[in-house]
C-alpha positions as CSV (number, residue, x, y, z in Angstrom):
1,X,5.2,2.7,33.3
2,X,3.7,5.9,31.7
3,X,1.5,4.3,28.7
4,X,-1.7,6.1,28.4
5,X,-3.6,3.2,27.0
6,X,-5.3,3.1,30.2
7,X,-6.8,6.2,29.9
8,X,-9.1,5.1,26.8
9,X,-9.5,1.5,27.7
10,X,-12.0,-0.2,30.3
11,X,-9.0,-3.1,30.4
12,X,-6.1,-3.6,28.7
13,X,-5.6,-7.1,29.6
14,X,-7.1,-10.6,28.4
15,X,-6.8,-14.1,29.0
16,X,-7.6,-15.1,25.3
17,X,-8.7,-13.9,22.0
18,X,-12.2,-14.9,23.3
19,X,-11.8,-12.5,26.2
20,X,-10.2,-10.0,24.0
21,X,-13.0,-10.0,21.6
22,X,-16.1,-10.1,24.0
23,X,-14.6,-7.6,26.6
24,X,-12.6,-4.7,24.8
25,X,-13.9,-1.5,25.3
26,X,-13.3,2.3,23.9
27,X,-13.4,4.6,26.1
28,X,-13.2,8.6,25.7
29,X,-14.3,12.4,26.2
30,X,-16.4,14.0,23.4
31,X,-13.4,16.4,22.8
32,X,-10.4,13.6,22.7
33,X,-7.8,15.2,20.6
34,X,-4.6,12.9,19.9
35,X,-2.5,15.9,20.1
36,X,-3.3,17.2,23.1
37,X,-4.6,14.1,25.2
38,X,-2.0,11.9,23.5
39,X,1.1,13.8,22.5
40,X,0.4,16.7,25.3
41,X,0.0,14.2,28.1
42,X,3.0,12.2,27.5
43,X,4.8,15.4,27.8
44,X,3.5,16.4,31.3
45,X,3.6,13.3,32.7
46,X,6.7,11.7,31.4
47,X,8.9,14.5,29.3
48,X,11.6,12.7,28.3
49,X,10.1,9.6,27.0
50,X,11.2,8.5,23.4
51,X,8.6,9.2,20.6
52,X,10.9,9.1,17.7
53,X,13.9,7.9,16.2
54,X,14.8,9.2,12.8
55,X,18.0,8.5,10.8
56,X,18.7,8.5,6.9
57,X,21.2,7.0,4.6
58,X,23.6,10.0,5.0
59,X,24.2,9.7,8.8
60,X,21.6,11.9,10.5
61,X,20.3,10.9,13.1
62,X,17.1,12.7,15.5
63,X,15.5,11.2,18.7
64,X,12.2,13.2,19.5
65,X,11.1,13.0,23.0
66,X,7.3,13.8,23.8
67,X,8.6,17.3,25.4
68,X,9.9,17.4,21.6
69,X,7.3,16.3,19.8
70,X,4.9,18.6,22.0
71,X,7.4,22.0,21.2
72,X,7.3,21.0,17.7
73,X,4.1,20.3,17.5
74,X,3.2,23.6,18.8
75,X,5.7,25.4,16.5
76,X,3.8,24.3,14.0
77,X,0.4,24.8,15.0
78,X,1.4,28.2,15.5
79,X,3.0,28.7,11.8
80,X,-0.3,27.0,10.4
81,X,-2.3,29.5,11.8
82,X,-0.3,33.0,10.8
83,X,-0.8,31.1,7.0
84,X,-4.2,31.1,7.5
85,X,-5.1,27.8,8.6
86,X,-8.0,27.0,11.0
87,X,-10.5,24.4,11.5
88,X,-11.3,22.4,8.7
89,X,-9.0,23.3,6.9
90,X,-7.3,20.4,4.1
91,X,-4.1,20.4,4.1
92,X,-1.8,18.2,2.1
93,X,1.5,16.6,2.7
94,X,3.9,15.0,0.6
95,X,6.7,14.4,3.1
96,X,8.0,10.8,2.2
97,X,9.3,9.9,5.5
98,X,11.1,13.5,6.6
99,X,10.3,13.6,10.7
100,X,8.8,16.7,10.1
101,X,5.9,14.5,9.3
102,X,4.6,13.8,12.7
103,X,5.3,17.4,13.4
104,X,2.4,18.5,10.8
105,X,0.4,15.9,11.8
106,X,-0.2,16.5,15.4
107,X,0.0,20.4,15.0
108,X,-3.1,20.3,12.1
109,X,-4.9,17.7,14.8
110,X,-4.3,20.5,17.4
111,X,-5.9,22.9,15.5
112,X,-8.5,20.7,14.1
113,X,-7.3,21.3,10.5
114,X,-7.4,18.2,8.1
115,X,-4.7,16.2,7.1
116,X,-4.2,15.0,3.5
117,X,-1.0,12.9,3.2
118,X,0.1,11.2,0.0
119,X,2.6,9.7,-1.4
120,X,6.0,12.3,-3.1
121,X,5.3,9.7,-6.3
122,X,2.5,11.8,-7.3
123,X,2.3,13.6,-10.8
124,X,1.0,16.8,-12.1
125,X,-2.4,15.2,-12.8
126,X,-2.5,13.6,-9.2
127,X,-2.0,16.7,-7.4
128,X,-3.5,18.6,-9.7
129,X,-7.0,16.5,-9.2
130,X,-6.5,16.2,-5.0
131,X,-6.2,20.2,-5.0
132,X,-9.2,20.8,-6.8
133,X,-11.2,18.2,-5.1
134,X,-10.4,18.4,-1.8
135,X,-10.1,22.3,-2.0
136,X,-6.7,22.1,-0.2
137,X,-5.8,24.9,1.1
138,X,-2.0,24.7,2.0
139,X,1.0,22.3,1.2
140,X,3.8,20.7,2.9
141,X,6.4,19.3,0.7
142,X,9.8,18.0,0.2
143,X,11.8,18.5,-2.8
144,X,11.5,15.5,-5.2
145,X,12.0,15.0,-9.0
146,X,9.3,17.6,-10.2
147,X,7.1,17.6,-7.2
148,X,7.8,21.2,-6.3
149,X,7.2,22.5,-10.0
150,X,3.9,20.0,-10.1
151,X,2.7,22.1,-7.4
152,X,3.5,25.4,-8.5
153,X,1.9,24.3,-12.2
154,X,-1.4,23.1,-10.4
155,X,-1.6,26.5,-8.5
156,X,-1.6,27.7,-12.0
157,X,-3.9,25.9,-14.0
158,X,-6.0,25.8,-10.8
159,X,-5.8,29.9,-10.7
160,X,-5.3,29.6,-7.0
161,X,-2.8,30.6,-4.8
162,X,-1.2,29.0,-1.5
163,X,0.8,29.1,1.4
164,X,3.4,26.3,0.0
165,X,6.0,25.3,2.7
166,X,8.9,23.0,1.6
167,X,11.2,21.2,3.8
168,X,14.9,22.5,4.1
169,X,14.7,24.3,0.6
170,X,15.1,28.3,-0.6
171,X,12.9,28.5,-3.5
172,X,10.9,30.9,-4.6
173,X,6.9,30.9,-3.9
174,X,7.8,28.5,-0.8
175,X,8.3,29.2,2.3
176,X,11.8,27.1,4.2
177,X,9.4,25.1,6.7
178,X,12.3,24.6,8.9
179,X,13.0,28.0,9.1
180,X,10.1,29.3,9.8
181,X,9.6,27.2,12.5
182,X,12.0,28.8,14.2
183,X,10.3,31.8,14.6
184,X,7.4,30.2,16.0
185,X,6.4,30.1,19.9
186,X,6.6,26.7,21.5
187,X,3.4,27.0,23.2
188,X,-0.1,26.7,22.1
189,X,-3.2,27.0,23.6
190,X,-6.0,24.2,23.4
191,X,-8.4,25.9,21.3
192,X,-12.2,27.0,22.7
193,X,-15.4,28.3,21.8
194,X,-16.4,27.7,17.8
195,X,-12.7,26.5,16.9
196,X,-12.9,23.5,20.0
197,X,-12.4,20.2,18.3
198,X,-14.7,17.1,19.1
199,X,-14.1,13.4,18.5
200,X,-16.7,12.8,16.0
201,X,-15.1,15.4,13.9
202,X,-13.1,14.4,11.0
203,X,-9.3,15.0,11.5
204,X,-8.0,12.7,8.3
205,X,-8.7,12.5,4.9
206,X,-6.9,9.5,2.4
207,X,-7.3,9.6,-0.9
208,X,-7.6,5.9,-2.1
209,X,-5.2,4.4,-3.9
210,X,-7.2,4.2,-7.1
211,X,-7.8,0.5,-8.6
212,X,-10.2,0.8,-10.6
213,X,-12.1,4.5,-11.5
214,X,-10.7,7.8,-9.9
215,X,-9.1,8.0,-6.0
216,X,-12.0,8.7,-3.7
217,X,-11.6,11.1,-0.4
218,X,-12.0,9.1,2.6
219,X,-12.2,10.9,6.1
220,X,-11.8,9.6,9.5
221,X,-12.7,11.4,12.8
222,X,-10.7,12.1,15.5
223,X,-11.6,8.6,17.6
224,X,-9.7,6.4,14.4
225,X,-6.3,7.0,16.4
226,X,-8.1,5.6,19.3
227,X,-9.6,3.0,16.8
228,X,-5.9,1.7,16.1
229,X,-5.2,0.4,19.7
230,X,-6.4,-3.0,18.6
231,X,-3.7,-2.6,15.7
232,X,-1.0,-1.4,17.6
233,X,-1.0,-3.4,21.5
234,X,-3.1,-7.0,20.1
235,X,-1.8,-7.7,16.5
236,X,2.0,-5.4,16.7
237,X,2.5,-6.2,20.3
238,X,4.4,-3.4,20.9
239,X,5.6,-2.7,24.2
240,X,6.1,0.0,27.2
241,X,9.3,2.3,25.9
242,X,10.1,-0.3,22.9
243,X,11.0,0.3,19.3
244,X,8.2,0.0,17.1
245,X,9.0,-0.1,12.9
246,X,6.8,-0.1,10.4
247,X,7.6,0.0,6.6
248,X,5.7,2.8,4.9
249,X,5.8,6.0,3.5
250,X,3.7,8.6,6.0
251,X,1.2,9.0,1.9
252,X,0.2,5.7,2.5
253,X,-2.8,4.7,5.3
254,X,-0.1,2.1,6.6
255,X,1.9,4.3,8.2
256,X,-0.5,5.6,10.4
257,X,-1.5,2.2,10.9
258,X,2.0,1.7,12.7
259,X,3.9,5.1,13.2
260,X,2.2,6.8,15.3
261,X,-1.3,6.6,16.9
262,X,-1.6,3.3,18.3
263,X,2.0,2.8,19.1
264,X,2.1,6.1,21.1
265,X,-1.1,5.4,22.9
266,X,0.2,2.0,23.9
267,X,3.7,3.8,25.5
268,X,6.3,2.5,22.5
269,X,8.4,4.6,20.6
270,X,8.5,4.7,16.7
271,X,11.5,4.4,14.2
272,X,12.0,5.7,11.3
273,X,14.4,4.7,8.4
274,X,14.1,7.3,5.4
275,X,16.0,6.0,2.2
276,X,16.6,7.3,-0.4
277,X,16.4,3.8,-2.6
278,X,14.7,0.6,-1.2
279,X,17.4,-1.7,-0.2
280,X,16.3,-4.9,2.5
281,X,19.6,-5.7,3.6
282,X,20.0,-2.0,4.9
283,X,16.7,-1.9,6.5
284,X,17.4,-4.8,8.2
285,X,20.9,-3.8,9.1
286,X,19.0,-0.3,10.5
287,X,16.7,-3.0,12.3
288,X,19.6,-4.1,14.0
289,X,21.7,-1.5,15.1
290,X,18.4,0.2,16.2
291,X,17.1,-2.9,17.7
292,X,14.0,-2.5,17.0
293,X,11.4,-5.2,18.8
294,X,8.4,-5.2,16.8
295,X,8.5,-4.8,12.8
296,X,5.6,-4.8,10.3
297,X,5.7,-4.6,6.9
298,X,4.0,-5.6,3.9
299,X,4.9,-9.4,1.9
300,X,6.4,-7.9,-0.7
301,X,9.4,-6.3,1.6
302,X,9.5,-9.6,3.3
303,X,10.5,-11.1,0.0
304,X,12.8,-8.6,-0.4
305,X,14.8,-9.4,2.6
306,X,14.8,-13.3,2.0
307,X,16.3,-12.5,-1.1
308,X,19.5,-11.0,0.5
309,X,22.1,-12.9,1.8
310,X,21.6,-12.5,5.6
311,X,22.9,-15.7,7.3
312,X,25.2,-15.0,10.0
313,X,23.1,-11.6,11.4
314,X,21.5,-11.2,14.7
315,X,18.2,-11.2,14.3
316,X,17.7,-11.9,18.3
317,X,16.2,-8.0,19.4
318,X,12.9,-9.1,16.5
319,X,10.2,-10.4,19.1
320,X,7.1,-10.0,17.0
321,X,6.4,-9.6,13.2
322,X,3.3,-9.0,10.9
323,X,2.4,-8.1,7.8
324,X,-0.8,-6.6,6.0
325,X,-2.0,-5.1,2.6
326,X,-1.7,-8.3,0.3
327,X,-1.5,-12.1,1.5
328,X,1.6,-13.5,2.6
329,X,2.7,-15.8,0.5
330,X,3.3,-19.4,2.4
331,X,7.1,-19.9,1.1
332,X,7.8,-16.3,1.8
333,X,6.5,-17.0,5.3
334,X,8.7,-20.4,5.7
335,X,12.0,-18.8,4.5
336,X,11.3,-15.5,7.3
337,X,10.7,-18.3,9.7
338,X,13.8,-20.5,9.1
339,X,15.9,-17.0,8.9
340,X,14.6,-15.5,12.0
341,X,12.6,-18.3,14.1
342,X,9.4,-15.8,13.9
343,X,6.4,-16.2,12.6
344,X,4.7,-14.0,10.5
345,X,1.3,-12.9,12.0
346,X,-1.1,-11.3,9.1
347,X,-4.2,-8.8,9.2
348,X,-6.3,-7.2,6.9
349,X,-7.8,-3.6,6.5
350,X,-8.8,-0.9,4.6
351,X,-8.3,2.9,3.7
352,X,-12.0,3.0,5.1
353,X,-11.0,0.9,8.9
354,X,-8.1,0.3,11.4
355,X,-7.4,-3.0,11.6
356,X,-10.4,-4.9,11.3
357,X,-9.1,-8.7,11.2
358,X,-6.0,-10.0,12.6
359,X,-3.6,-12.4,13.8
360,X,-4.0,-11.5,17.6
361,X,-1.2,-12.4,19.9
362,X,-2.8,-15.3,21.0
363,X,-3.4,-16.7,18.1
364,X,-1.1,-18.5,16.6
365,X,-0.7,-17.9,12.5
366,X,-2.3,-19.9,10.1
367,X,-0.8,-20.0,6.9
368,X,-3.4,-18.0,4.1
369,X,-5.1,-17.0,7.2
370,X,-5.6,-13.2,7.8
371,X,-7.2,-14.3,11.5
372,X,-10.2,-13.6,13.3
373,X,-11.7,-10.4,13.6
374,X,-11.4,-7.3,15.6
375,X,-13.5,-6.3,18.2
376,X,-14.5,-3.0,16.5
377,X,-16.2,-5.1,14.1
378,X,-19.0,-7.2,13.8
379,X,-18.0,-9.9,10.7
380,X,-20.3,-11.5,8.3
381,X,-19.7,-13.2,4.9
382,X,-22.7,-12.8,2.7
383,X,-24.1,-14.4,-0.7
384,X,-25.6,-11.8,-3.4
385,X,-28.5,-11.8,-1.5
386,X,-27.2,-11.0,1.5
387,X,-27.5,-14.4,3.3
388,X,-25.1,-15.7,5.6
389,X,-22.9,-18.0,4.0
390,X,-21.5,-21.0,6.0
391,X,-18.6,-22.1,7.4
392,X,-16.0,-23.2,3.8
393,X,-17.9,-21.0,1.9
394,X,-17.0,-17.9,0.1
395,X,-18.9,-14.4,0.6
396,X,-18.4,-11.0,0.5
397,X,-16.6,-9.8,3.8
398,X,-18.9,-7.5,5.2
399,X,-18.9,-5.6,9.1
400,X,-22.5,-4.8,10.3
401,X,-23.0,-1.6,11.3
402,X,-24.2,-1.7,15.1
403,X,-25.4,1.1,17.2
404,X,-23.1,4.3,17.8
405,X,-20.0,5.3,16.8
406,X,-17.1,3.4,15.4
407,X,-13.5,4.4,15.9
408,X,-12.4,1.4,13.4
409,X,-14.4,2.6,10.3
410,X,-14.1,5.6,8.4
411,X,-16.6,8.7,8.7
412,X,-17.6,8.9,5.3
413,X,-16.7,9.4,1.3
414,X,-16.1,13.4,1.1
415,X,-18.6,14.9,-1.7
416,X,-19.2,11.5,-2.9
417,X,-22.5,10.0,-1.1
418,X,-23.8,7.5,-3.9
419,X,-20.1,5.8,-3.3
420,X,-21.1,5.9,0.4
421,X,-24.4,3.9,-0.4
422,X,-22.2,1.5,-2.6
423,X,-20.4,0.6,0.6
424,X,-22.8,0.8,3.0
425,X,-26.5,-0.7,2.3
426,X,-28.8,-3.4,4.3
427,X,-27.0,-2.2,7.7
428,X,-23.2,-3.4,6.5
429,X,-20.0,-2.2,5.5
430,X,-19.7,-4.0,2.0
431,X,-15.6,-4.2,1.5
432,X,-15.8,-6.0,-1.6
433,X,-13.3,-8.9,-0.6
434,X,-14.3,-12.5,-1.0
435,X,-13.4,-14.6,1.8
436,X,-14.4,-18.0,3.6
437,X,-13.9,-18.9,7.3
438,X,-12.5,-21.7,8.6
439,X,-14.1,-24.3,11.0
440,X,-11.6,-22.6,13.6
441,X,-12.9,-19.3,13.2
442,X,-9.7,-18.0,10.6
443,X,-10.9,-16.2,7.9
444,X,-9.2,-17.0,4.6
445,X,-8.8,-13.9,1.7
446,X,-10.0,-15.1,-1.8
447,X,-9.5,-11.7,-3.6
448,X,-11.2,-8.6,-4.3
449,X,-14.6,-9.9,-5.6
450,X,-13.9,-7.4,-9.2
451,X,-10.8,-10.0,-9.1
452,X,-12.5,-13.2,-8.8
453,X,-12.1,-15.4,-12.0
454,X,-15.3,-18.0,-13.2
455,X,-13.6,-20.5,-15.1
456,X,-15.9,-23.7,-15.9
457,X,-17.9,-23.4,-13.4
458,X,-14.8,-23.2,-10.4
459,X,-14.4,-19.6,-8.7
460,X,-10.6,-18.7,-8.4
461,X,-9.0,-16.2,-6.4
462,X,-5.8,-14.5,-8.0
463,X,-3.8,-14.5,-4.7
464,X,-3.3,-18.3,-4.1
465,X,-2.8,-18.4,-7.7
466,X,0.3,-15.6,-7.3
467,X,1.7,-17.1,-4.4
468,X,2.1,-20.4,-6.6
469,X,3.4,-18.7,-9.5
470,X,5.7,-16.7,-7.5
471,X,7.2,-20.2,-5.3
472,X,8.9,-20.5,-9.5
473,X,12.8,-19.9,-9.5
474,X,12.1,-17.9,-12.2
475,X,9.3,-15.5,-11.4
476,X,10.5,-12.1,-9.7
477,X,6.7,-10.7,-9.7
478,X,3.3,-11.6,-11.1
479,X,-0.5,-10.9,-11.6
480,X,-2.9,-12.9,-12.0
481,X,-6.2,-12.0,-13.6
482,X,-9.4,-13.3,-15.9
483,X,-9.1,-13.5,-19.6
484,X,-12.4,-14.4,-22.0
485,X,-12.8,-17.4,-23.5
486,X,-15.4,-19.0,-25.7
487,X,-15.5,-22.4,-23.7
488,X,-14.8,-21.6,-20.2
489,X,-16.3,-18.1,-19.8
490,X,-12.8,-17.1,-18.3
491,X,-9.7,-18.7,-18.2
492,X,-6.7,-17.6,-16.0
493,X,-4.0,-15.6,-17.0
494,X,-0.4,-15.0,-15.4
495,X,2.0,-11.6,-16.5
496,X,4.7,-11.7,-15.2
497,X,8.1,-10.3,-14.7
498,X,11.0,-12.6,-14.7
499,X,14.1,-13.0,-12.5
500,X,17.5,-11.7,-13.7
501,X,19.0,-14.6,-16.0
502,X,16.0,-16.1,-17.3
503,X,14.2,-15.6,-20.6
504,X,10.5,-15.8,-22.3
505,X,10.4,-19.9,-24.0
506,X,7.4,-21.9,-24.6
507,X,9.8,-24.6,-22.5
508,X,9.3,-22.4,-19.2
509,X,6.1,-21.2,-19.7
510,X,5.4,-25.1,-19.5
511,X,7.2,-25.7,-16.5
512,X,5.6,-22.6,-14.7
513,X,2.4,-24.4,-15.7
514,X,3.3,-27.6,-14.4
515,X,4.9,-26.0,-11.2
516,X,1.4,-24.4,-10.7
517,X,-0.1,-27.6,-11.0
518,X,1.8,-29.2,-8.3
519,X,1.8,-26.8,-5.8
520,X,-1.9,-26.2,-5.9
521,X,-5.4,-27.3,-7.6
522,X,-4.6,-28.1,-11.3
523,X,-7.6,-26.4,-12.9
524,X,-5.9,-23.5,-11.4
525,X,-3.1,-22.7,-13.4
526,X,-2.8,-20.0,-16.0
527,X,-3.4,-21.3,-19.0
528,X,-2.3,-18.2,-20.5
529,X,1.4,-16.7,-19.7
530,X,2.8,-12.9,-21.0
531,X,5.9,-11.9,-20.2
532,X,6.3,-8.7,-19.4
533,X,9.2,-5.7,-18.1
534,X,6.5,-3.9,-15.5
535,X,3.2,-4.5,-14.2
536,X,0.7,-1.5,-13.5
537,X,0.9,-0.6,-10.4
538,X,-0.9,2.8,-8.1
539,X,1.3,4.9,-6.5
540,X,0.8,3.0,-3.3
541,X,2.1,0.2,-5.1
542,X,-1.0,-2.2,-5.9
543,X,-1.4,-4.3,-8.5
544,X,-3.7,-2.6,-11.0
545,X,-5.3,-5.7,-12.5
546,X,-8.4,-4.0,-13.6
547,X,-5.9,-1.9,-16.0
548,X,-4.3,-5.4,-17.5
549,X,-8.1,-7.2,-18.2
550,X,-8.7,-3.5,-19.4
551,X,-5.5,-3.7,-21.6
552,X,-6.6,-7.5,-23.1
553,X,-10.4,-6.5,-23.8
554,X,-8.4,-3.8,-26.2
555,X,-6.4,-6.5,-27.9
């Protein structure tokens, strides 16, 4: 047993949730580096222990040990540094899920430069606006669509010039990442004097994903990995040398959420499936043959593999589920359940936190429960006026902020501090979710409190709303917001995207409506139905309903 979770943890062991809660601890030096206390470690202590296993849809296949990773790693650092690169430096990465991910990663910790990942769906304007704001000053790419020429156009209309490195490509302007690695000593030097790295330093920036107004720059110090512990041991329940997946591409917060810093620290290995196209029944084929033990992904993947005929497959190396970043919807959780005899344990968090609330492993999941929260964070649901609400009641999730430092929540909004006072006034962490908690201590997600519809009087939460639309045959994908009426101040509306074989008719618009009504409160239903071929989405794949009530005020 080599896990290193001991080493930043006064126990790793509980009885209970109750235990869990009151007695988990942090604990770590004021220069804790993931990269080299993490990453580094592993490799002296236990070389050959499995990191990563990476395979694609064209037969490759790569298993990174912690020796590796560390040589990589280094290889890297080293390359970063000839370029130019030193502390504080932003760096941005659009690497989908190419293993030479984790390689940037810890090499920019290492040096204490800045990571900026994001997804290879951005566009000219996307990258364009990161650049300037974040005043990047190197790339790491692969070649997708027009990403490379979106780059090189940027640089232009910026009037700046780079160091752009692009995975396994000869083009001109770039240098062949992979390649120059090559060239690179394995070895590198923890880093002293003025270019030391300390934990309350910020080693992450995300750009959010955009909702509503323009993506803000959010930064997270070098503790968050530690912060992800909770995430990774209590609510994945990964395990010493197992086979951890998540589904999510390295631009998106999720996937460090579940490829790499808590899953590491807590001793289990990480695979990787990158596809080309989205397909569940290959993921979960790839599951399989890698079997992989714990598996997290978001709802909407889970409805994808439902979908897919997958009676008759083994299932039996799945020992723990979960899901986050929407609710589950209850008959999507039924159908996995049936199919695999797991249940589906959910969690909640932000761009801005780890994990904050979740269905630890010994609780047991609640269906439209997220679970109970975190010990990193102090919960409270407040009223407008910042009262406590009580128990059935909805109020604005909110985490105080206690004394000292915490690894769970984000350092700050980069070069934005009147967002920063938005978020955090009257000693709390305003998220902007509506919730209500349970008599048992669950907390139950209403909706993002923008979201929330008034109707009559009754206050109505788009996501149990969705989940009923969506339980329709017919429905392949919907969003539910607020539309203004005269009588009822707002009424709700449904847009959604039908399944193959079925067409627009006042007839099923009237059966969705009555389906609604059935499977949850009557005045909820949407009184309003459009049919549509897409639904706004931001490149990380949320439901932009700001853009659709912005879309109806027009009309």
């Amino acid at each position: 047993m080599t896990s290193l979770i001991g080493d930043f943890v006064e126990r790793v062991e509980f009885n209970s949730y109750e235990d869990f809660y009151k007695n988990f601890k942090l604990t770590y030096n004021e220069d804790y580096n993931f990269g080299f206390d993490v990453v580094d470690k592993y490799a002296e202590i236990d070389p050959d222990k499995i990191a990563l296993i990476w395979t694609n849809d064209y037969g490759e296949e790569h298993i990174f040990t912690f020796k590796d990773m560390k040589e990589y790693s280094n290889r890297a650092a080293n390359l970063f540094k000839r370029l130019g690169i030193k502390k504080g430096d932003r760096v941005m990465l659009t690497l989908k899920n190419r293993y030479e991910f984790w390689f940037c990663m810890v090499a920019l910790h290492k040096i204490g430069a800045i990571p900026i990942p994001g997804t290879h769906m951005l566009k000219l304007h996307d990258i364009d606006f990161r650049i300037k704001e974040a005043n990047v000053k190197m790339v790491v790419s692969v070649e997708e669509d027009t990403l490379l020429p979106d780059y090189e156009e940027a640089e232009k209309s910026l009037g700046i010039e780079i160091p752009k490195l692009v995975i396994e490509t000869d083009r001109d302007g770039w240098i062949n990442f992979n390649k120059a690695l090559k060239n690179e000593s394995p070895k590198f030097e923890r880093p002293t004097g003025e270019e030391k790295t300390y934990a309350e330093e910020i080693s992450l920036i995300y750009f959010t994903s955009g909702t509503s107004g323009l993506p803000k720059m959010v930064s997270h110090k070098h503790t968050y990995s530690l912060g992800h512990i909770p995430t990774a041991k209590y609510w994945h329940n990964v395990v010493e040398d197992g086979i951890h997946h998540t589904s999510a591409d390295t631009g998106w917060g999720k996937a460090v959420w579940g490829n790499i810093y808590g899953q590491w620290i807590a001793g289990t290995s990480i695979f990787i499936y990158d596809y080309e196209r989205f397909n569940g029944l290959k993921l979960l084929e790839k599951i399989i043959e890698y079997n992989v033990d714990t598996f997290c992904a978001p709802p909407t993947i889970y409805r994808f593999i439902i979908k897919e005929n997958i009676e008759g497959y083994d299932l039996s190396n799945l020992k723990y589920v979960t899901t986050a970043g929407e609710p589950l919807p209850p008959e999507v959780s039924e159908r996995f359940y049936k199919i695999s005899g797991l249940r589906i344990k959910e969690g909640f968090g932000q761009t801005e936190t780890t994990l904050s609330i979740g269905t630890f492993i010994w609780l047991d999941a609640k269906i439209a429960s997220i679970g109970k929260p975190s010990p990193l964070f102090d919960l409270e649901l407040l009223d407008e006026d910042h009262n406590r609400v009580e128990i059935g009641e909805e109020g604005e999730l909110c985490f105080k902020m206690n004394d000292g430092p915490n690894p769970g929540l984000f350092k700050d909004y980069v070069n934005d501090e009147e967002k920063y006072k938005k978020q955090i006034h009257h000693g709390y962490y305003h998220c902007g979710d509506t919730a209500w908690i349970d008599e048992d201590g669950y907390v139950h997600f209403v909706g993002r409190n923008d979201d929330i519809i008034k109707s009559s009087g009754y206050r109505i939460g788009p996501y149990e709303v969705e989940s009923a639309v969506l339980s329709h045959e017919a429905v392949s994908n919907c969003a539910i917001t607020a539309y203004p009426d005269e009588v009822r101040g707002q009424i709700v509306k449904a847009t959604i995207i039908l399944q193959p074989g079925f067409e627009p008719s006042d007839e099923l618009t009237k059966d969705i409506q009555n389906h609604v009504k059935r499977v949850t409160a009557p005045y909820k239903y949407p009184r309003m139905i459009e049919y549509v071929d897409e639904i706004p989405e931001t490149i990380s794949g949320k439901i932009r309903r700001v853009e659709i009530r912005e879309n109806d005020d027009k009309n």
